[in-house]
GUTILUM-824525 format. One line per 8 residues: their letters; for each residue x, y, z of C-alpha. Coordinates in nm, 4 decimals, decimal comma. Example, Ala and Ser with C-alpha at 12.3 -4.5 7.8 and 13.67 -1.06 7.14 Angstrom:
# residues 2
AS> 1,2300:-0,4500:0,7800; 1,3670:-0,1060:0,7140 .
***
This chain:
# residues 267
XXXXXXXX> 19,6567:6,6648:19,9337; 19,7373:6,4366:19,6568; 19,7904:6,0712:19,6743; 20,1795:6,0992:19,5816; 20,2462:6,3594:19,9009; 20,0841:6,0988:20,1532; 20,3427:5,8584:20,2483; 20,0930:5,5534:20,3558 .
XXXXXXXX> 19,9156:5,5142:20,0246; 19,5365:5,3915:20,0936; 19,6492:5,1688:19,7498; 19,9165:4,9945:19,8752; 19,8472:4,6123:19,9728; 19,9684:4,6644:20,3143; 19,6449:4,8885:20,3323; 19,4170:4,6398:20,4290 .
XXXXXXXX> 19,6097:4,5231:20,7436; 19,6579:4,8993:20,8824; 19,3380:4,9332:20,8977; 19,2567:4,6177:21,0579; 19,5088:4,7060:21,3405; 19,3285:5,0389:21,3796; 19,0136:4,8896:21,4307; 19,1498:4,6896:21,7340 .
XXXXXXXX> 19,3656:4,9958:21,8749; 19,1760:5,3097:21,8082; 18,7922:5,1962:21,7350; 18,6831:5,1304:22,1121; 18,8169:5,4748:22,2285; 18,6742:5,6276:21,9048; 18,3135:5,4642:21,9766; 18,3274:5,6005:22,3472 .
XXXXXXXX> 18,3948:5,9596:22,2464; 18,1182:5,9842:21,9686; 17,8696:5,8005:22,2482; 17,9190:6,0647:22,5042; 17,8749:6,3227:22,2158; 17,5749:6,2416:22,1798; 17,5050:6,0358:21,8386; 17,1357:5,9672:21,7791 .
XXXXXXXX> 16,8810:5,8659:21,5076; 16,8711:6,1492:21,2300; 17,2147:6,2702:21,3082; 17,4103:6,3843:20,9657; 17,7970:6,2780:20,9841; 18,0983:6,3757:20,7775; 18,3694:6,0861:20,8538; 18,6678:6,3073:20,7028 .
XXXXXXXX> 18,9530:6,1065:20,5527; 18,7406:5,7374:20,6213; 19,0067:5,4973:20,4737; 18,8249:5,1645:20,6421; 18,4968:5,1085:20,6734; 18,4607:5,0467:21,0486; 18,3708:5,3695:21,1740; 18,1814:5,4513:20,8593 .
XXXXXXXX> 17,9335:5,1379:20,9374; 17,9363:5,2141:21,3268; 17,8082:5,5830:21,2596; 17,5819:5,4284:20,9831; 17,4069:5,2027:21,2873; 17,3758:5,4479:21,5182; 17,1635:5,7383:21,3101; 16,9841:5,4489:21,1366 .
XXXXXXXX> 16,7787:5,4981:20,8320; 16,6775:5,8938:20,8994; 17,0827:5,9836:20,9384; 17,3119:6,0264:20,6824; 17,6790:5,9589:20,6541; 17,9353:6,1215:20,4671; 18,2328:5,9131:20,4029; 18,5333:6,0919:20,2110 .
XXXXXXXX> 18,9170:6,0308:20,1496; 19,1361:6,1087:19,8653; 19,0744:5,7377:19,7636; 18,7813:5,5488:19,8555; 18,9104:5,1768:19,7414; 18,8605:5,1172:20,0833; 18,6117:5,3350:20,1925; 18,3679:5,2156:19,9213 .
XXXXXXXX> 18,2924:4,9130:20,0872; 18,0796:5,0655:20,3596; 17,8126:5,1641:20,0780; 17,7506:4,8287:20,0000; 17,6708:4,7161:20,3818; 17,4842:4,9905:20,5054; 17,3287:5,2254:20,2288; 17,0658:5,4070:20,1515 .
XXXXXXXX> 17,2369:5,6263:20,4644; 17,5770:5,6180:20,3755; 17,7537:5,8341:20,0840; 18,0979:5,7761:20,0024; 18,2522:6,0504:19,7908; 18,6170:6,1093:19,6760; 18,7135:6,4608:19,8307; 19,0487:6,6125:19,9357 .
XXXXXXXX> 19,0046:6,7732:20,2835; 19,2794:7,0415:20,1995; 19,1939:7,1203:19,8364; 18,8501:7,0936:19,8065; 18,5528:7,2967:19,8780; 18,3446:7,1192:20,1659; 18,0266:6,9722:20,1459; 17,6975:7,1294:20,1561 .
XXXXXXXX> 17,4823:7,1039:20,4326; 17,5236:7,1474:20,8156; 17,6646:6,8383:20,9980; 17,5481:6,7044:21,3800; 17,8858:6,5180:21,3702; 18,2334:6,5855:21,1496; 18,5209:6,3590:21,2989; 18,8570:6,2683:21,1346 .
XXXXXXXX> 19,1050:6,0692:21,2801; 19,4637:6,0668:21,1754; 19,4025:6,3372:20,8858; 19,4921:6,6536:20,9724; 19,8804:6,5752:21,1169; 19,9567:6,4422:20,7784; 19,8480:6,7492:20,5706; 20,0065:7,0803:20,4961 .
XXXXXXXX> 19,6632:7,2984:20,4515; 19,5706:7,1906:20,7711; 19,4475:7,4858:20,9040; 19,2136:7,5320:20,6138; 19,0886:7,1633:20,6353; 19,0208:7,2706:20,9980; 18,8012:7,5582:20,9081; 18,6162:7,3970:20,6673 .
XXXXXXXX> 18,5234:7,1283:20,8960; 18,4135:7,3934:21,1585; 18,2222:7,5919:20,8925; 17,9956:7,3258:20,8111; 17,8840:7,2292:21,1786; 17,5191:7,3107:21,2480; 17,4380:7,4545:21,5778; 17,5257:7,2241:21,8441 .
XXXXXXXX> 17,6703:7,0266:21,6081; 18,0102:6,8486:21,7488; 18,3927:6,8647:21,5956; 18,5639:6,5415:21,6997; 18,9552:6,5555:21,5700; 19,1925:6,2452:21,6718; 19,5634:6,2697:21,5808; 19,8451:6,1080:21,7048 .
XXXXXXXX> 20,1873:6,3505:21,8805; 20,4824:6,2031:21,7533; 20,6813:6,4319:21,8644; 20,5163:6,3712:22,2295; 20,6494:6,0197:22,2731; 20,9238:5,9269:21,9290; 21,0168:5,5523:22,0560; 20,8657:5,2420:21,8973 .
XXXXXXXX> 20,9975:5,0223:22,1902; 20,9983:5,2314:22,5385; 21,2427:4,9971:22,6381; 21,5506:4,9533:22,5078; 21,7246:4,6268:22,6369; 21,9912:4,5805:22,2809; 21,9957:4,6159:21,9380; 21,6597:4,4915:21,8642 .
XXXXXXXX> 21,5010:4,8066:22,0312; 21,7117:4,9840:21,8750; 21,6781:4,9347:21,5399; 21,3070:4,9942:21,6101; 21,3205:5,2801:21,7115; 21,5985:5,3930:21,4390; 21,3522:5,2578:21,1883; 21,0098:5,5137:21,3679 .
XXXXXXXX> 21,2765:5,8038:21,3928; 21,3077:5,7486:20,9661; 20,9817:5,7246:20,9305; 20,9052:6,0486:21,1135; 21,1900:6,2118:20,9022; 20,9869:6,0758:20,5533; 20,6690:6,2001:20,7051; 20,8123:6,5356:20,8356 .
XXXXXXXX> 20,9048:6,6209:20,4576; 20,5824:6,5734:20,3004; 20,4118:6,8354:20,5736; 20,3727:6,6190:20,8804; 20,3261:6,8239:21,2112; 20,5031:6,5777:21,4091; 20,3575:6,8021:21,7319; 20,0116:6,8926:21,6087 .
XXXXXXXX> 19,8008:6,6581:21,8271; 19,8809:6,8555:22,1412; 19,7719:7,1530:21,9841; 19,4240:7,0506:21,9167; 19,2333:7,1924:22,2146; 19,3546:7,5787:22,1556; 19,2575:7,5540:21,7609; 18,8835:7,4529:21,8288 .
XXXXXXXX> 18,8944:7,7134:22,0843; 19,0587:7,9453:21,8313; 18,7946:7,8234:21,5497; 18,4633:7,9322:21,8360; 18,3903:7,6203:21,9345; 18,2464:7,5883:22,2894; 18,3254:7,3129:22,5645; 18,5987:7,1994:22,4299 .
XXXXXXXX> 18,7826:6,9059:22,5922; 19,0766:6,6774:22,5219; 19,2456:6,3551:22,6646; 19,5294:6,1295:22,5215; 19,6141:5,7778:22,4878; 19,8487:5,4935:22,3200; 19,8833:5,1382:22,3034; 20,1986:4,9453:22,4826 .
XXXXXXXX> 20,2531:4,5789:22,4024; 19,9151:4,5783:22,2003; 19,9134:4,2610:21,9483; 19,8044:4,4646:21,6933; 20,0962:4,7448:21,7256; 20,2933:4,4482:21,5844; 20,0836:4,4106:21,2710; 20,0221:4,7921:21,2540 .
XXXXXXXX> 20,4320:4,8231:21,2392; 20,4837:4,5233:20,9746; 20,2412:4,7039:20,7589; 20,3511:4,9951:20,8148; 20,7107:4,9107:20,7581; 20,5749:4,7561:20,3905; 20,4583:5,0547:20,3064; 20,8181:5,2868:20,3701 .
XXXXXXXX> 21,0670:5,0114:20,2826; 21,1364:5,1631:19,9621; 21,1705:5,5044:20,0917; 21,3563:5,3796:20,4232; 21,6231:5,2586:20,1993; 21,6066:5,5014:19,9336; 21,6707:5,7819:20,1838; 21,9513:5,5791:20,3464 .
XXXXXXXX> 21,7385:5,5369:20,6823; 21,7805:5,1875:20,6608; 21,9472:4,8830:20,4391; 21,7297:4,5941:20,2880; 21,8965:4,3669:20,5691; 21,7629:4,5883:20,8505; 21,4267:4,6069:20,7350; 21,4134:4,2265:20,6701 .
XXXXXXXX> 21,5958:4,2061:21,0301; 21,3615:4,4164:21,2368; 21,0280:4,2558:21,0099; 21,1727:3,9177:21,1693; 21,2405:4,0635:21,5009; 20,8295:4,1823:21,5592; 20,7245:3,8622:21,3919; 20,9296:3,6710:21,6467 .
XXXXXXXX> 20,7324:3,8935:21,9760; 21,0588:3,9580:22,0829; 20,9668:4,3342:22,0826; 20,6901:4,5312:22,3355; 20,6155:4,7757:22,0587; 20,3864:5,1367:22,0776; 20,2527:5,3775:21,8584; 20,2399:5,7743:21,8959 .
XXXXXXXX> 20,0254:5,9338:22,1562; 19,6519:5,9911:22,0365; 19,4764:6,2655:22,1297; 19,1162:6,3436:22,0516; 18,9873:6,6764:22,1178; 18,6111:6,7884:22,0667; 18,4104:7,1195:22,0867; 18,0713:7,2108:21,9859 .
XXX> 17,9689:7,5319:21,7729; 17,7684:7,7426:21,9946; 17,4086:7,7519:21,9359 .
***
């Protein structure tokens, strides 16, 4: 995957503020999965697709000075960061899940979250990640369902809500074109059963009303303005109209359904 087919550009200035807002709505649930995986001392981690540096650091703590982390992405402006706070144990490396060979080495951990519904060669990206598990070693895959729950606002009371949600149904159109499986999340726990991984569980959430679903959306929407309008989704009036209507709270927004899925490769 190339920069130019992912729609929420890691460059952008917006960046920054998406993934602040995943930190607050995805981290905790993130942090509770990898616990009751296991993570210890020594493990070696492949953080697939890192963009922030908040799980990076957090997997960087917890195998401590014997462990290793691999952070990648298709650009590590972001990503770089986590270097700085928590080397030696932490390697950042510019990799493209789909395109490129995978690492070397066997991992304890691989995880990616929000990576693999956004890519074409997902499939491939999914067997690489599996190929490089040691052991015992653990797959952890999040990815948000789209198609599973579309609305921005669940409730629609007037115009407001509905220009939301006119606004999430373009941007799943814009993502839909460059490859997005709109429906892939669900699918998760039959592919690492497919791929030979063993106990393999699942379970889904998503935020309602969530303060941070409100920045998530303004950034978000600064990213696809230019493409909103230049697909005719929406005018430069609506955007500025529904950007005023989330700064105002007048909206209870949401985001897709996440659903993380793990399996271990049999030892």
């Amino acid at each position: 995957m190339t920069e130019n087919r992912y729609l929420l550009s890691n460059a952008s200035n917006a960046a920054a503020e998406r993934f602040a807002a995943f930190v607050e709505l995805f981290d905790p649930s993130t942090f509770a999965h990898i616990e009751r995986l296991g993570i210890a001392p020594g493990w070696r981690c492949w953080e697939v697709g890192a963009g922030g540096t908040s799980v990076v650091g957090w997997l960087a703590a917890k195998v401590g000075t014997h462990g290793h982390v691999l952070a990648t992405d298709i650009d590590v402006t972001w990503a770089s960061g986590a270097a700085d706070q928590t080397s030696p144990q932490v390697e950042v490396r510019a990799h493209d899940a789909a395109l490129d060979p995978p690492p070397e080495g066997q991992f304890d951990l691989v995880h990616a979250r929000l990576v693999l519904v956004h890519i074409r060669e997902r499939a491939t990206a999914l067997e690489a990640m599996v190929g490089v598990l040691r052991p015992g070693g653990w797959l952890f895959v999040e990815d948000a369902d789209p198609a599973l729950q579309p609305l921005s606002a669940l409730e629609v009371r007037g115009p407001e809500q509905e220009l939301a949600n006119r606004l999430r149904s373009g941007f799943r159109a814009l993502m839909a074109a460059r490859g997005a499986d709109l429906a892939y999340g669900r699918t998760l726990p039959r592919l690492l059963r497919e791929a030979g991984l063993s106990d393999v569980r699942a379970d889904a959430s998503f935020p309602v009303a969530h303060p941070a679903c409100a920045r998530l959306e303004t950034a978000t929407i600064h990213i696809i303005a230019g493409q909103l309008i230049e697909n005719g989704i929406a005018t430069p009036e609506e955007i500025e109209l529904h950007l005023a209507n989330v700064a105002a709270g007048r909206l209870d927004l949401t985001q897709p359904p996440m659903i993380a899925a793990w399996g271990r490769r049999p030892f």
